[in-house]
C-alpha positions in Angstrom: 0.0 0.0 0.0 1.4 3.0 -1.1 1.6 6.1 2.2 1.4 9.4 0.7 3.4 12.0 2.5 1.2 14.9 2.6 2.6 17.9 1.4 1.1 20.2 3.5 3.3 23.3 5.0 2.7 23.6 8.7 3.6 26.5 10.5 7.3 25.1 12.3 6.6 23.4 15.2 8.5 20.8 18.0 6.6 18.0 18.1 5.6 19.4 21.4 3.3 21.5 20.0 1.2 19.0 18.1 1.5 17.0 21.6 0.0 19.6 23.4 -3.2 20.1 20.8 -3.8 16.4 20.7 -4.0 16.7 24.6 -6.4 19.9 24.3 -8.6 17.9 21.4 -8.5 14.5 22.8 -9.5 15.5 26.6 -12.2 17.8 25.3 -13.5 15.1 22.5 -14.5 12.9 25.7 -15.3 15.5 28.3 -17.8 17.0 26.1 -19.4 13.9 26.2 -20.0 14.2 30.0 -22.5 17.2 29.2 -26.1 15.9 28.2 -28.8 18.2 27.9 -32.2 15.6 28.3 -34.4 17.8 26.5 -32.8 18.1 22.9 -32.3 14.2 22.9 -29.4 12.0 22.0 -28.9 13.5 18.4 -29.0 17.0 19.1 -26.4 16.3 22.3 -24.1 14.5 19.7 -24.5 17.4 17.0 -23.2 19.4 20.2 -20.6 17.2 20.6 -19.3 16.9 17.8 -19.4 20.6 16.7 -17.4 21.7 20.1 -14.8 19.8 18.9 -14.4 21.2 15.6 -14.5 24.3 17.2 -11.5 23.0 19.1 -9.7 21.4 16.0 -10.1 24.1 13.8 -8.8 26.7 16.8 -5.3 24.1 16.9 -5.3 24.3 12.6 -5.4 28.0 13.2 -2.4 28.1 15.4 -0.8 25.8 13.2 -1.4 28.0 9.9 -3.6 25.1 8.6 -6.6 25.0 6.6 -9.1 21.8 6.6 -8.8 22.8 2.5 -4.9 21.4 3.0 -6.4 18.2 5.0 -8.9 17.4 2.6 -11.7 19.1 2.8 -11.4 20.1 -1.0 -13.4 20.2 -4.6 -12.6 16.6 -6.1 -11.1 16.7 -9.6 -13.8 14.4 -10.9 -17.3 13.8 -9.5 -17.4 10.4 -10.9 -14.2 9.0 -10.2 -15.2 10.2 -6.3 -18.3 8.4 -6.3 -16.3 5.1 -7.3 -14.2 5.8 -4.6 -16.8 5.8 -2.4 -18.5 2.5 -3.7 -15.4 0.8 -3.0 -14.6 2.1 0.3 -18.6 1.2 0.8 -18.1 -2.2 -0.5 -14.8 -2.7 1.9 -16.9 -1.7 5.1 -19.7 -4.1 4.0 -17.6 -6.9 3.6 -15.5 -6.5 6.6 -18.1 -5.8 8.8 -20.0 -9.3 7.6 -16.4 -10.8 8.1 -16.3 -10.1 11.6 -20.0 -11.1 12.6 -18.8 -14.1 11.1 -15.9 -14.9 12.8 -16.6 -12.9 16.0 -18.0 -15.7 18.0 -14.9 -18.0 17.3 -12.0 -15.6 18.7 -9.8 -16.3 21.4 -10.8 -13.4 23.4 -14.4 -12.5 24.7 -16.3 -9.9 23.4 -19.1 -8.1 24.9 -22.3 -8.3 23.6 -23.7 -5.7 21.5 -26.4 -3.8 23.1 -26.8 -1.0 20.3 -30.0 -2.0 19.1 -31.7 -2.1 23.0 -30.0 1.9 22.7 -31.6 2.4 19.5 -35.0 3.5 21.3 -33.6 5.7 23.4 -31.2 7.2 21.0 -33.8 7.7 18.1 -37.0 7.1 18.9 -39.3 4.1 17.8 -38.4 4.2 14.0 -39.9 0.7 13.1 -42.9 2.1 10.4 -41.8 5.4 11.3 -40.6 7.2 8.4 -42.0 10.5 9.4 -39.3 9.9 12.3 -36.6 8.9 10.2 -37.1 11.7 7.6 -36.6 14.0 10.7 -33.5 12.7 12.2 -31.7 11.6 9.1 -30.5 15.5 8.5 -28.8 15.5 11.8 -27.2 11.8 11.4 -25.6 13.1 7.9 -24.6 16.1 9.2 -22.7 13.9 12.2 -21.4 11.2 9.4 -19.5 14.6 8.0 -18.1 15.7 11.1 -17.1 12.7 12.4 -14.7 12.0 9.3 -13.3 15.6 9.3 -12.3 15.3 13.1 -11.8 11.8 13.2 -9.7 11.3 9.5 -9.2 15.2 8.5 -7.8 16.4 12.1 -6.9 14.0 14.1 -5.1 11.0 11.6 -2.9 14.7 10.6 -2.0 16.1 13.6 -1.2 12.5 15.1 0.6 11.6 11.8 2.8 15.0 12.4 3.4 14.1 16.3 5.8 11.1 14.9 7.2 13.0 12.2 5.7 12.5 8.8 7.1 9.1 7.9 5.7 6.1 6.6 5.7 4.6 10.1 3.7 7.7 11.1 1.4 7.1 8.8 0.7 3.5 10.0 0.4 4.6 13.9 -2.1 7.7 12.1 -4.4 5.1 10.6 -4.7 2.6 13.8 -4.9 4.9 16.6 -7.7 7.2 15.1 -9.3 4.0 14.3 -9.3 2.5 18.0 -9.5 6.0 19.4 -13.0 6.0 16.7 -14.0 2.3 18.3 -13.8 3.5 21.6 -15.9 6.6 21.4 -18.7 4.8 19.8 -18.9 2.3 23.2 -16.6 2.8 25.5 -15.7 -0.7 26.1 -14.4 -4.0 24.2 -17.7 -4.5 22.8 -19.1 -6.3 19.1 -19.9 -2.3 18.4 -16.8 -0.6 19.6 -14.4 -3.5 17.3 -17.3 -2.9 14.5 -16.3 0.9 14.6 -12.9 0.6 14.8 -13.0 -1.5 11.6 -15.1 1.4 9.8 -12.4 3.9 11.4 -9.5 1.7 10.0 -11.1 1.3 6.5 -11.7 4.6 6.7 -8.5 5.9 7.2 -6.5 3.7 4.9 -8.7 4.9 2.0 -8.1 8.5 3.0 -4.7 7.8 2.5 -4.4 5.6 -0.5 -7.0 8.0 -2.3 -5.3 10.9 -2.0 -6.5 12.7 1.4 -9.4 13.7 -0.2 -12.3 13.8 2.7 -15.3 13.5 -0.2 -15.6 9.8 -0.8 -15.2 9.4 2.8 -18.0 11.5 3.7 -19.9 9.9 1.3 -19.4 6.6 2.0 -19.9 7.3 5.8 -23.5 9.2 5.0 -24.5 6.1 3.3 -23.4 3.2 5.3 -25.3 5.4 8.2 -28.5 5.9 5.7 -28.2 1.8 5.9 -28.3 1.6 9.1 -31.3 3.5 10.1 -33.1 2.3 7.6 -33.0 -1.4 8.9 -34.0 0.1 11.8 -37.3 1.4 10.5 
């Protein structure tokens, strides 16, 4: 697999420096989470979320002379070609994810058991025949599917890539820490959904690389794999 260095000028830095913003983003990416407002409901709280952190991130690219244009966030060169992008990176999540349910239950380690769907209620609503509720809520889950691939692949794979110095090893640790760092978030424990996550994060952030840091097919590819999943919920 070929790792593309970016090419991206940052304004100098020690390494210290991109230390100390992954400190700032990564304690207030989880201490956000300890603020939930009841009334606005589990959507609206992660849109909250998720958007404080940007706030963060983009506040650390500012210091850094560094525009989420230079880490991706940028007009593709061909429409089409980026929608093949994102079948593919579609088709990879697919396929591992139906790998793993596969094999999960023969692994030498225990997992614990999935409780997302008992969550789904609470989370969403009662969406089975609802597509009045799903129509509602599916803005705000697209609108997350974006943000979680800027912060998760744009920001932090870059600034954790630049921590170890820009090498091909870099690159590697980039990819599988955002991905774990991405399973964890999404349940907090060694769980069927946190591993399920971290593969999505991982596939994620290979293709980011090996497609040129583009975020576009990523975004894409997130939106619908999340379209997917509410809809079997409905």
């Amino acid at each position: 697999m070929n790792l593309d260095i970016p090419t991206t000028q940052y304004k100098p830095t020690s390494y210290k420096g991109f230390l100390i913003d992954l400190i700032i983003y990564i304690s207030v990416m989880f201490l956000i989470r300890e603020v939930y407002i009841p009334k606005i409901g589990f959507l609206a709280n992660g849109l909250f979320w998720s958007f404080t952190t940007l706030g963060v991130a983009t506040w650390r690219m500012k210091v850094r002379n560094v525009t989420w244009k230079e880490l991706g966030l940028r007009k593709p060169k061909s429409p089409f070609k980026t929608l093949g992008i994102s079948i593919i990176i579609l088709a990879a999540v697919i396929i591992s994810i139906v790998a793993f349910e596969i094999i999960k239950d023969n692994l030498p380690f225990s997992i614990t058991p999935d409780s997302s769907s008992e969550n789904a209620s609470s989370k969403f609503g009662d969406l089975k025949g609802n597509w009045l509720l799903f129509l509602s809520i599916m803005p705000m889950v697209l609108i997350e599917s974006a943000l979680e691939e800027l912060l998760d692949r744009g920001f932090l794979m870059n600034w954790i890539e630049r921590l170890f110095s820009s090498t091909t090893f870099a690159t590697i640790i980039a990819v599988v820490l955002q991905a774990v760092i991405f399973g964890f978030r999404h349940s907090y424990d060694f769980s069927a959904r946190s591993i399920t996550a971290g593969i999505i994060g991982l596939i994620m952030g290979i293709a980011y690389i090996k497609f040129g840091r583009n975020l576009w097919p990523l975004i894409i590819a997130h939106c619908v794999l999340n379209t997917i999943s509410m809809i079997d919920r409905v």
